[in-house]
C-alpha positions in Angstrom: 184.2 116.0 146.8 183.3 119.6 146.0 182.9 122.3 148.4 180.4 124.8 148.1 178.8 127.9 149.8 175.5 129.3 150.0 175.3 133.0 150.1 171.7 135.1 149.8 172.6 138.1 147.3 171.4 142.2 147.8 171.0 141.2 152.0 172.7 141.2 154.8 170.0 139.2 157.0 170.6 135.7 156.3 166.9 133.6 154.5 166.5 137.1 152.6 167.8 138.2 149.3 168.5 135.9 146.2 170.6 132.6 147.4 173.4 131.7 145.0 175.5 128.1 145.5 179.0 128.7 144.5 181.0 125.3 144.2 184.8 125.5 144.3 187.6 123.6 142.7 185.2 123.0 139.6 187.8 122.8 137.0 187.4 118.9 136.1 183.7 118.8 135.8 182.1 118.9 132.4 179.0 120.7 131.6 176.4 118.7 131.7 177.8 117.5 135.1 177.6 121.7 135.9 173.9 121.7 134.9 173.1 118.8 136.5 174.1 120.1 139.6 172.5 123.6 139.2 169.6 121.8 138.5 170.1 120.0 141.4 170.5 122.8 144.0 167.2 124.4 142.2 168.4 127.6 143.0 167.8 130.6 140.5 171.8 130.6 139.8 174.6 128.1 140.8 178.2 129.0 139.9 181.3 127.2 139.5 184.6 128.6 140.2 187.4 127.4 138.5 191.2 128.4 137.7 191.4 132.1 136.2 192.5 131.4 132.2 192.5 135.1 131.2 194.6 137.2 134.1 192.0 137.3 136.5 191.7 135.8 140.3 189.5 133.2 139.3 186.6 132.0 136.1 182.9 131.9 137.2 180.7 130.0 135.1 177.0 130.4 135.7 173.8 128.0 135.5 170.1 128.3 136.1 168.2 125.5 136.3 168.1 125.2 132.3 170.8 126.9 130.7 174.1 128.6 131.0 174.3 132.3 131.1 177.8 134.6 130.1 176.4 137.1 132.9 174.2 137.4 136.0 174.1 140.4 138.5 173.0 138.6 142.2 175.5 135.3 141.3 178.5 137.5 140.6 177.8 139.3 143.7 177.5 136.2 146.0 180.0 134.5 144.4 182.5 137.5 145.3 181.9 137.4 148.7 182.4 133.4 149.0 186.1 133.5 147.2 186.9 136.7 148.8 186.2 135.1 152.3 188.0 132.0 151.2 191.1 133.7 150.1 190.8 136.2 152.5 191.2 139.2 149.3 188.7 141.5 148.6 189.5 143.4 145.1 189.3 140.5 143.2 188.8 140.4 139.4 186.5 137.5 138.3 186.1 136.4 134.2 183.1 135.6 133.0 182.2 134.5 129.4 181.2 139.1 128.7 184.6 140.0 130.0 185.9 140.5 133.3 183.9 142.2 136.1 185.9 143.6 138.7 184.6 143.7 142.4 185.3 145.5 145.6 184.0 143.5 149.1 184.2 145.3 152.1 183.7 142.9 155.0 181.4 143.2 157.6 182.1 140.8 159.8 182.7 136.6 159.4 179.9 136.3 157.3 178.6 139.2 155.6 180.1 141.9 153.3 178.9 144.7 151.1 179.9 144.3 147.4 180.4 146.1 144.8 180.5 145.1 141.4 181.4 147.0 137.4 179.0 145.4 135.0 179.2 145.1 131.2 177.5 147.8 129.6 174.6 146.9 127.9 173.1 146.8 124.4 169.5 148.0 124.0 167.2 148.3 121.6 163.4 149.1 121.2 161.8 145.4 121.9 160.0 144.0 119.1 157.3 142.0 120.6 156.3 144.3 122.9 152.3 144.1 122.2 152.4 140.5 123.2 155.0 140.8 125.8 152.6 143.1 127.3 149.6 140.8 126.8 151.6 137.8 128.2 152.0 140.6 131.6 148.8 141.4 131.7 149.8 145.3 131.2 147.4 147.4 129.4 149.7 150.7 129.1 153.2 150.6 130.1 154.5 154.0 131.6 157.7 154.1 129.4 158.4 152.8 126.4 159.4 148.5 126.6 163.3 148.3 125.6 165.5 145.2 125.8 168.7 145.3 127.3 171.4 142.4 126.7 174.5 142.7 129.1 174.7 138.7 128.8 170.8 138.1 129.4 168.5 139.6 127.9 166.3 141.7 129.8 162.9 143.3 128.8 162.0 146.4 130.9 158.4 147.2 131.3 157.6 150.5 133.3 153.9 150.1 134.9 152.6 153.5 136.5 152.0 152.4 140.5 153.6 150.5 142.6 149.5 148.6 143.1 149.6 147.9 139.6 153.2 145.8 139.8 152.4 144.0 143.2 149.3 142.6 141.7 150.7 141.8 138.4 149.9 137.6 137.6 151.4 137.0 134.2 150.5 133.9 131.9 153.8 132.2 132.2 152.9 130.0 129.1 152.7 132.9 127.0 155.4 134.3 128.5 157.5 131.2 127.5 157.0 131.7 123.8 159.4 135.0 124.2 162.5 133.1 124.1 166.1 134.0 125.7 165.0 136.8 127.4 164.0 138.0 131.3 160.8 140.4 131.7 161.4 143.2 133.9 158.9 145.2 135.5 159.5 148.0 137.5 157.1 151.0 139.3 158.0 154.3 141.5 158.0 153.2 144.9 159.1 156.6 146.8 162.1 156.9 147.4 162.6 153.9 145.8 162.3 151.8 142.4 160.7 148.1 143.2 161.2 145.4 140.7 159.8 142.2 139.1 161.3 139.4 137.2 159.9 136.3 135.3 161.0 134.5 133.0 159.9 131.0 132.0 162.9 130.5 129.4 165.4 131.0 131.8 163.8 128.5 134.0 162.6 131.1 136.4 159.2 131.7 137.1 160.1 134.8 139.1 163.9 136.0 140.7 163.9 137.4 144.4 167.2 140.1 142.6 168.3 139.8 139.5 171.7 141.7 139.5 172.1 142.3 135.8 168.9 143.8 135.3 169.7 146.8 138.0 172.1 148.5 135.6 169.7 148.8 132.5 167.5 149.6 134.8 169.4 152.9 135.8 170.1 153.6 131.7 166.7 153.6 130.9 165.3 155.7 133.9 168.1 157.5 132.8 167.6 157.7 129.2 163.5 158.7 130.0 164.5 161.5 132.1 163.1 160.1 135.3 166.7 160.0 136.7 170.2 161.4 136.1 173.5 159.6 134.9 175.5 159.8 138.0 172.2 159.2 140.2 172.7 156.1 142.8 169.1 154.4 142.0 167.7 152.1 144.8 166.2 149.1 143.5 164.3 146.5 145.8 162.8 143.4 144.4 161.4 140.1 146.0 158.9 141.6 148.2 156.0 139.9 146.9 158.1 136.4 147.4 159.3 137.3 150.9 162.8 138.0 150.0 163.2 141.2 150.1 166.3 142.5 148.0 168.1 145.8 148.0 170.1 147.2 145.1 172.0 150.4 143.8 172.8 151.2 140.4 174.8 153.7 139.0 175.2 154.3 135.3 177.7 157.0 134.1 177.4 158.7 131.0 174.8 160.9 128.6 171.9 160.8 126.3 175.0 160.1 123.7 176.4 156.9 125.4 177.0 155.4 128.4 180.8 155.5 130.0 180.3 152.6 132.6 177.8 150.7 135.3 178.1 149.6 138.4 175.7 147.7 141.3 176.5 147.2 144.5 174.6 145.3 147.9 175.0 143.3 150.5 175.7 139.4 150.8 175.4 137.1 153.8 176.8 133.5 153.8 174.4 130.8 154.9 175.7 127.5 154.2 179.2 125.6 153.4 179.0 121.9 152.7 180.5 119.3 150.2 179.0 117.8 147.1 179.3 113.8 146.6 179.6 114.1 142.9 
């Protein structure tokens, strides 16, 4: 008998955003029972939550439908608000396998909260395959130079120069699969606004509605190109050409010579409790 919740990530209208499942009381199941299960639910992300080993309020572990990640941005998030509305806290300090994230939910109600989370800073390099990455996109010139970013995942960011040119963006996914342990993320000027993309055939995704940990590096590198400032709150919203329109804000502090710290924040809904049979 394990509980779970649903909760769609980066919204606060229920059916939008990125779902997560986050099943409780998860401390006797192995992990291949744990994948199983995420592969199961066939959501982007399940988590387990199980007793805290390292000081914190409780461990997360993470799943996509293929593999185990040490980090992801929209799971943490959901998964916040479901164990802050079970235990009724809401500074909570989850441990993941990069450290632990700390969180502040602010409740809006039964079901909804805003969250916000720290983030592990990031490693980033120039990315090495960029020429086929690109040709695996379908991008002919990308508008900043292609970096990778690991804050758990790995994530490829791909700057395109208009917001036509990402919406209509149709990658070769098989090609895409040969570039292994990593998440391509492509991103354009929308306004106001920075919309986003994600595939990534080796994480078993062909493309995420909000991926979390992907919306800090994406405020170092705008920041490290000049098109924002360290300090600057940068709006990210991602899913709109799946219908599940996601909003994000990132913040990365620091300067050209290092970053200090990152954080993302957005809103979460609950959708669903229930019990597994497993």
């Amino acid at each position: 008998m394990l509980p779970y919740t649903v909760v769609d990530a980066f919204t606060s209208e229920p059916l939008s955003g990125n779902p997560v499942a986050v099943c409780f009381d998860a401390d006797h199941l192995d992990v291949s029972t744990m994948q199983r299960i995420a592969n199961e639910m066939h959501l982007s992300e399940t988590t387990f939550v199980l007793r805290p080993s390292a000081g914190g309020d409780a461990r997360v572990r993470i799943f996509t439908p293929v593999n185990e990640l040490p980090f992801a941005g929209h799971p943490i998030l959901g998964t916040a608000l479901a164990v802050a509305q079970r235990n009724n806290a809401w500074a909570l300090e989850l441990e993941t396998a990069m450290g632990i994230v700390h969180i502040e939910v602010e409740p809006r109600g039964d079901l909804r909260g805003r969250v916000r989370m720290s983030q592990p800073i990031p490693v980033s390099a120039p990315y090495r395959r960029s020429v086929e990455l690109l040709a695996a996109l379908g991008v002919e010139a990308p508008a900043l130079p292609v970096s990778e970013y690991r804050n758990g995942p790995r994530h490829v960011l791909v700057g395109l120069g208009t917001l036509a040119e990402l919406s209509t963006l149709s990658p070769d996914h098989r090609r895409l699969a040969e570039h292994e342990d990593m998440a391509a993320i492509c991103f354009a000027e929308a306004g106001d606004h920075w919309r986003m993309r994600m595939f990534s055939p080796a994480y078993g995704v062909v493309e995420d509605a909000a991926t979390g940990s992907a919306a800090g590096p994406l405020a170092i590198h705008l920041a490290s190109h000049g098109r924002a400032g360290f300090g600057d709150q940068v709006r990210i919203r991602q899913g709109v050409e799946l219908g599940r329109p996601s909003d994000m804000i990132a913040t990365a502090q620091g300067s050209s010579t290092g970053v200090e710290s990152v954080a993302v924040s957005g809103d979460a809904v609950t959708v669903a409790r229930g019990t597994l049979l497993v």
